[in-house]
N, C-alpha and C positions, 0 to 999 in steps of 0.2 A: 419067155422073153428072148428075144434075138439081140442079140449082141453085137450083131456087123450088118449093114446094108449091103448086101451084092444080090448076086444071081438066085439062090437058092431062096434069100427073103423074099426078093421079087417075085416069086414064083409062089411064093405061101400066100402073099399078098393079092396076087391077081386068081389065085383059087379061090380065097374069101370069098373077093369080090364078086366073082363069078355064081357063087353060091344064093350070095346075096341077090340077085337080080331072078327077079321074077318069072317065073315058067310063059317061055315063048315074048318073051321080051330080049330087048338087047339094050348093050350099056358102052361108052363110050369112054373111055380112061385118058385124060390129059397127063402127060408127062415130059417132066424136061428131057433132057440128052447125056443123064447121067450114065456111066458106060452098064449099071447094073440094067437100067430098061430101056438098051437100044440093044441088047446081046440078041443075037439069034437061035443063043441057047434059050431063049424061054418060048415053054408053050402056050400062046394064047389061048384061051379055053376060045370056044368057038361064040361064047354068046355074048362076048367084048370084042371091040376095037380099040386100038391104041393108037391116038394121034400124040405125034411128038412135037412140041413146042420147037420155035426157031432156036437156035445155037442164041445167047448171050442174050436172052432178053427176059428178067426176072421179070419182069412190069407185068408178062404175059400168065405170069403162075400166080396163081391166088394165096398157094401156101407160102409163099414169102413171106408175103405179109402177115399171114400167119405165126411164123419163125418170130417175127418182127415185132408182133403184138405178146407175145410170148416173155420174150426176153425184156422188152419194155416193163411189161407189169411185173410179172413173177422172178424172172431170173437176171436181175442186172445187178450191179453192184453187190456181188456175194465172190465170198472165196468157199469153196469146197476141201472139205482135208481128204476125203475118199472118191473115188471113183460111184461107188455106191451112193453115198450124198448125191453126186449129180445125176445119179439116175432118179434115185429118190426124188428130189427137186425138180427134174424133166417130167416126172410120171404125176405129181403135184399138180403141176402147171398146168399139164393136157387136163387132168380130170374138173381144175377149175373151169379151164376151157369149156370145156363137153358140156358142162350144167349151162352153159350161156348159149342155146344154138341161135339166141338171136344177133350174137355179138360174133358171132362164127358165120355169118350169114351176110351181116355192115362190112367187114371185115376184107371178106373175100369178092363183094359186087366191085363191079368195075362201070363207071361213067360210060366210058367208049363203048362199052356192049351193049348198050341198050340206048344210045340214038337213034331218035326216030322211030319209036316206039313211043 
């Protein structure tokens, strides 16, 4: 478990990924303009692109909504006495998540991407 988002996770993050994608295939990684994945410290592995979303526009990330359905169902109205609780409870919530990939799928479609189609 990582404990902080910056540079270093970023970089465990985009290795997965990178692992994950298929031999002689290539993958394409959306991300806001958080300063961990706009550094030039990280190394793109070479079988990803990373396009960065506009400055200030959540509407354009899917994991927003994500966040949003998150805290909605599982995590609202609770108080935590530990630090640990709320990880416990964040790690809860993703894993209910993850069993639904149909509800991860409604979730993150967007109307506008697919006019006219």
């Amino acid at each position: 478990m990582l404990l902080r988002a910056d540079t270093h996770a970023m970089q465990m993050h985009l290795d997965e990924i990178s692992r994950a994608v298929a031999r002689r295939a290539h993958a394409v990684v959306l991300m806001d303009r958080a300063g961990w994945h706009s550094t030039d410290k990280l190394k793109v592995p070479k079988n990803l692109t990373i396009i960065l979303l506009p400055s200030r526009s959540p509407e354009l990330n899917p994991v927003e909504k994500v966040w949003q359905y998150l805290r909605h169902n599982w995590l609202s109205n609770r108080v935590f006495e530990t630090y640990d609780d709320v990880l416990d409870a964040g790690c809860e919530a993703w894993n209910r998540l993850i069993a639904q990939p149909e509800t991860i799928t409604s979730i993150g479609l967007r109307d506008w991407a697919h006019a006219g189609q």
